[in-house]
C-alpha positions in Angstrom: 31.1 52.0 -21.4 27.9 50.7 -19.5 27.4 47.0 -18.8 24.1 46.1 -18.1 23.6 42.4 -16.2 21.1 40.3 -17.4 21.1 38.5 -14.2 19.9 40.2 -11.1 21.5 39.2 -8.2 19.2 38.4 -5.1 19.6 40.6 -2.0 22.1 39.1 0.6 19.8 38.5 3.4 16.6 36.8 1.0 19.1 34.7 -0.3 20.2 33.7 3.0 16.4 33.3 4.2 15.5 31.1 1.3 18.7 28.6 1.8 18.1 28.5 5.3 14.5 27.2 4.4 15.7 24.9 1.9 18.1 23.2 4.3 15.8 22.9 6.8 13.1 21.3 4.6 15.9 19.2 3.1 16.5 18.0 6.9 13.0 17.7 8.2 12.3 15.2 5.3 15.7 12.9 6.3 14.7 13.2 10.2 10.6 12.6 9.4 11.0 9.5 7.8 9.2 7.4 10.4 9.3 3.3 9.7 6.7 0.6 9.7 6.3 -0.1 13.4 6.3 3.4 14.6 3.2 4.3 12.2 1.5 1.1 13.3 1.9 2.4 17.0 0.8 6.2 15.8 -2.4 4.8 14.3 -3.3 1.4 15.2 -6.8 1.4 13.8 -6.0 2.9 10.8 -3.1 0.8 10.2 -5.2 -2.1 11.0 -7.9 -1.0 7.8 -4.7 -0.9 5.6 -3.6 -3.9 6.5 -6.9 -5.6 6.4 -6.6 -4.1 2.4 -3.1 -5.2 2.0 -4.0 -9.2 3.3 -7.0 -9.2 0.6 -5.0 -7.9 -2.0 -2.1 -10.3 -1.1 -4.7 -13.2 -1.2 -6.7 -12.4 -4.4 -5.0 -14.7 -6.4 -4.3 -17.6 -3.6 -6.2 -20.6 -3.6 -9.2 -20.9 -1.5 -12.4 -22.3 -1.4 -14.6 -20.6 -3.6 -12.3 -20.7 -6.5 -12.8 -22.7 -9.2 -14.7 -25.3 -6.8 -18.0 -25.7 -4.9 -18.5 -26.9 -1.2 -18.7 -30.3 -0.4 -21.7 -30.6 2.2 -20.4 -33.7 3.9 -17.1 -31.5 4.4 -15.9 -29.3 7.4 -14.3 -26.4 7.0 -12.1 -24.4 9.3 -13.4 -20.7 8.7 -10.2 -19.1 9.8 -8.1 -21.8 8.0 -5.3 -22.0 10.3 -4.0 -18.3 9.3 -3.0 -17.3 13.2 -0.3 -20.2 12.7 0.5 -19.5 9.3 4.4 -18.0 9.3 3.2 -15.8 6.7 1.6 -13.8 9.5 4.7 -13.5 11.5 6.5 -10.0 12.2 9.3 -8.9 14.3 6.8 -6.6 15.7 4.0 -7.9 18.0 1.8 -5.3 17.6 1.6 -5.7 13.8 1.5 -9.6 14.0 -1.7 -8.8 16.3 -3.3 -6.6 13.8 -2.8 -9.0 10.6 -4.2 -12.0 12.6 -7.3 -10.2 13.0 -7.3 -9.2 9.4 -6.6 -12.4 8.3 -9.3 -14.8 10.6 -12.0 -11.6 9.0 -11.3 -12.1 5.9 -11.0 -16.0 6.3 -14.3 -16.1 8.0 -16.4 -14.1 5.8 -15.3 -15.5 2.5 -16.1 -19.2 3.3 -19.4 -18.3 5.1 -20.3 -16.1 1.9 -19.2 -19.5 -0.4 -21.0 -22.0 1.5 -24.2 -20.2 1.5 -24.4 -19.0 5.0 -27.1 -15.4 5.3 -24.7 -13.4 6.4 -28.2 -12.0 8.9 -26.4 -15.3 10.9 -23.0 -14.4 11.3 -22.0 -10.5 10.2 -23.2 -9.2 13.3 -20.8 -11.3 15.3 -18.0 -11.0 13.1 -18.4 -7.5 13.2 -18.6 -7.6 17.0 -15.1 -9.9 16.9 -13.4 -7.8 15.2 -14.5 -4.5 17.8 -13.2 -6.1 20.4 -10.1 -7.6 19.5 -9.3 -3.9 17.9 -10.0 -2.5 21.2 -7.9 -4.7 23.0 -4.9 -4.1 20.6 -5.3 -0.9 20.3 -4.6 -0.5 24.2 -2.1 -2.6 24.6 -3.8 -5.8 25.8 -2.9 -7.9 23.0 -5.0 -10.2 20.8 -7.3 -12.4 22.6 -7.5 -16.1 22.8 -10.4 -15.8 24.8 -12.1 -13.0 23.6 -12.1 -15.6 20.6 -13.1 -18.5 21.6 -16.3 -16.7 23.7 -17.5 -15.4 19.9 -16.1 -18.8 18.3 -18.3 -21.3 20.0 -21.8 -19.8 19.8 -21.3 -18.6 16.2 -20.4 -22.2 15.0 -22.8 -23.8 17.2 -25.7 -21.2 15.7 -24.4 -21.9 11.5 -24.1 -25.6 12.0 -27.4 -26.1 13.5 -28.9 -24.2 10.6 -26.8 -25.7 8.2 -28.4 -29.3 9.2 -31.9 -27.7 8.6 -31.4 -26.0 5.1 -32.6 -27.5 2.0 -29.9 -28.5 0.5 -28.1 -29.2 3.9 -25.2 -26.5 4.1 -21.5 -27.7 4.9 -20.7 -27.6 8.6 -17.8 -25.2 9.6 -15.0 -24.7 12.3 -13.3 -22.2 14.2 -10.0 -24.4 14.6 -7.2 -22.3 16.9 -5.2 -24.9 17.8 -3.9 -25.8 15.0 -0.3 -25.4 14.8 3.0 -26.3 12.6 1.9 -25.2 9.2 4.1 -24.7 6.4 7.5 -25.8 5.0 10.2 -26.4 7.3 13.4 -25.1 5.2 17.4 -24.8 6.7 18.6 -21.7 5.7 22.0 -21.7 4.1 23.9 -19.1 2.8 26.6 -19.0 0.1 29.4 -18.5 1.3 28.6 -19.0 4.7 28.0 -17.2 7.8 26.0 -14.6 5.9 23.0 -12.7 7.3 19.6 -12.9 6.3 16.9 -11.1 6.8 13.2 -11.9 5.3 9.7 -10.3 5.2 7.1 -12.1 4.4 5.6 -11.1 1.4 2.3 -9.3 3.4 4.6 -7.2 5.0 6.8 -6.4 2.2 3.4 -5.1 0.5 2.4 -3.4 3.9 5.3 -1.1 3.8 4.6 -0.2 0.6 1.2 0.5 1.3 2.4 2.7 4.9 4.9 4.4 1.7 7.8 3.6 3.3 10.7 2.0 1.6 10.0 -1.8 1.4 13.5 -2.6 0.8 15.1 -0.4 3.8 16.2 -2.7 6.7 15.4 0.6 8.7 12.3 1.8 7.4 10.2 -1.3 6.8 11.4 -2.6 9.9 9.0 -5.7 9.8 11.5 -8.3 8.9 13.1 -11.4 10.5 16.2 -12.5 10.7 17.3 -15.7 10.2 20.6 -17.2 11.0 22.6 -19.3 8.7 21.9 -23.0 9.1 18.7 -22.1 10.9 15.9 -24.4 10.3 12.4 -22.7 10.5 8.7 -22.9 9.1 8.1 -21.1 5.8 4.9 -20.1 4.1 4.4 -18.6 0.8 6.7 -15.6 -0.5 9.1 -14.0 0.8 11.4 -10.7 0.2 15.2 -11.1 1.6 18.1 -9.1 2.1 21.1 -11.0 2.9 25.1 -9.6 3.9 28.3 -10.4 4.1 31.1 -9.2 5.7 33.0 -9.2 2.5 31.3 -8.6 -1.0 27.7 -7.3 -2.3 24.7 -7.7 -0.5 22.1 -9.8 -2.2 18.2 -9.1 -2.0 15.5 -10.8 -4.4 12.1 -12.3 -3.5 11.9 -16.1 -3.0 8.4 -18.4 -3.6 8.0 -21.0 -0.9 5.4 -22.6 -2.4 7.0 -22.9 -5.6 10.3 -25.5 -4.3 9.3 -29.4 -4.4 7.7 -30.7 -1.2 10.8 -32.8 -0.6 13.7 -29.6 -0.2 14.8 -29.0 2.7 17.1 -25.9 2.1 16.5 -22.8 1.4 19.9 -21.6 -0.2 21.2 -17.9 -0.2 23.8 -17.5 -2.8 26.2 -14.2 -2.7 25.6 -13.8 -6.7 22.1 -14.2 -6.6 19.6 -16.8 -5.2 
């Protein structure tokens, strides 16, 4: 009797070809998975436009001038609105933290010159030129610039708020204020039980991961995060994305809205079964 095998079986060496390729692929992708900082580093300008989309996406729905409301022309107002101090801004990385200053004072800038009324023929040009300078310098190595930004600062302000006095209606006058310092909500960080890890993104970065598609919540891969010790006071500043440990029991993870706890708390509690 004749069996005929409906299955064909595949040659011993293609077989051993094709698995071969398979477990290589299947490695390559495990080894290849680069983090946050390291594609910051690979790519700073590019990096720099993505985070300069992730900020403005993050701040769409913040309040700010321009929404909801109308400048005041006996006001002053700072056009980078404190945003180098804000904690929100703050990575574990330097060369990050650089590049979402610079995103941050940009989009500052820009948006209350365009809601006061300033042409943008006054100031674009110099923003523009701000922005190519402080890129080159991060980009090799150098660092952001206090300098380079007061040199651009003072003329610019000096050139709006003389026109601004002129203009019919007179125009609110503006600052470039980067001395400003200690902004945000000073919180003890407790954890429950105690000694417990923590580690927090801010929410920018959180999003920036996301946007680099690396694994937000991976401690390894979004590698932009903080940590803070337990009964650690520090400033805080909008929302934030934690992952905190024990040495025994689950770890906990969960997002947490500064801005949402009563002006007179004082802790910021991280409980084991949840926060």
């Amino acid at each position: 009797m004749c069996i005929a095998w409906s299955h064909r079986r595949e040659p011993p060496m293609r077989a051993l070809a094709f698995l071969t390729i398979i477990i290589a692929w299947a490695t390559a992708s495990s080894a290849t998975a680069e983090t946050s900082v390291a594609l910051v580093k690979k790519d700073i300008r590019g990096q720099y436009q993505l985070m300069k989309h992730v900020y403005a996406n993050e701040m769409a729905n913040a309040a700010k001038p321009g929404t909801g409301s109308r400048p005041k022309p006996k006001e002053s107002y700072d056009l980078v609105s404190c945003a180098p101090a804000d904690p929100e801004i703050s990575s574990r990385d330097n060369l990050t933290t650089d590049i979402a200053r610079l995103a941050a004072e940009i989009w500052s800038a820009s948006g209350i010159l365009d809601w006061i009324g300033y042409p943008k023929s006054l100031w674009e040009t110099s923003l523009a030129n701000y922005e190519k300078m402080q890129l080159d310098r991060i980009a090799a190595g150098r660092r952001f610039s206090g300098d380079v930004e007061s040199n651009t600062a003072e003329p610019l302000i000096k050139r709006l708020n003389e026109f601004g006095k002129r203009s019919k209606p007179r125009l609110a006058e503006v600052a470039w204020d980067t001395a400003c310092g200690g902004t945000g909500h000073e919180l003890t960080l407790v954890t429950d039980p105690p000694k417990g890890k923590v580690r927090i993104w801010p929410a920018l970065y959180h999003a920036f991961c996301s946007a680099q598609g690396v694994k937000a919540d991976s401690v390894r891969e979004c590698n932009q995060w903080i940590e803070i010790a337990d009964g650690e006071a520090d400033l805080f500043s909008g929302a934030y994305w934690f992952q905190a440990s024990w040495q025994n029991g689950p770890t906990v993870q969960g997002r947490k809205d500064i801005s949402r706890l009563p002006d007179r708390a004082t802790q910021w509690i991280v409980r084991q079964s949840g926060n």
